[in-house]
N, C-alpha and C positions, 0 to 999 in steps of 0.2 A: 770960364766956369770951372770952379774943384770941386773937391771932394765935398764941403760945405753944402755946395748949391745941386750938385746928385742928394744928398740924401735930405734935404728942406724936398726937391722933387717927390723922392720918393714915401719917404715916411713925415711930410709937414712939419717937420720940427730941424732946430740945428743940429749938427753933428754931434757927435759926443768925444772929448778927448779919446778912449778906447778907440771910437770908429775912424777918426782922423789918423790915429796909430797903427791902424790896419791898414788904411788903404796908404798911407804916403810911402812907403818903400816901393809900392807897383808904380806911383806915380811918378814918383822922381825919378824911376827906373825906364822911364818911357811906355809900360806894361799897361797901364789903366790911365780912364779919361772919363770924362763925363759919359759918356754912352753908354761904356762899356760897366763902369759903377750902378749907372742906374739901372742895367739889365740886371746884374748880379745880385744886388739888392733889391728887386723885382721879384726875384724869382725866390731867394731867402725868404722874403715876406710873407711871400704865397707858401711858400713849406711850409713856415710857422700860422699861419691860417688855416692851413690844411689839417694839420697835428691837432691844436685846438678844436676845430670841427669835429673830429673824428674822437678824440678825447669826451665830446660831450655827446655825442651818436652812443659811443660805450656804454657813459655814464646814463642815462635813457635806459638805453637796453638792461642794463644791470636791474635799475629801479623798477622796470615793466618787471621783472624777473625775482621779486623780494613778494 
């Protein structure tokens, strides 16, 4: 299992040359593995869900306030 099949795991779809470009220097490095990708990209995802949520909490509060 690479970097491919962590981020099909995580975000349903294939890698993207970009993401393949990031992770292959930890990989080849010995540094990152399936696991350890899927956590990190886990946890990136959930930030960027988080931002957008709160992004749109704002954007609410702004509009209750016009």
């Amino acid at each position: 299992m690479g970097i491919g099949d962590a981020l099909l795991e995580v975000r349903g779809r294939p890698s993207t040359p970009l993401e393949q470009a990031t992770w292959d220097p930890q990989v080849k490095a010995g540094k990152a593995w399936f696991a350890p990708i899927v956590s990190k990209e886990r946890t990136q995802l959930k930030a960027a869900l988080i931002k957008a949520a709160e992004g749109k909490l704002v954007c609410a509060e702004l509009a209750k306030a016009i």
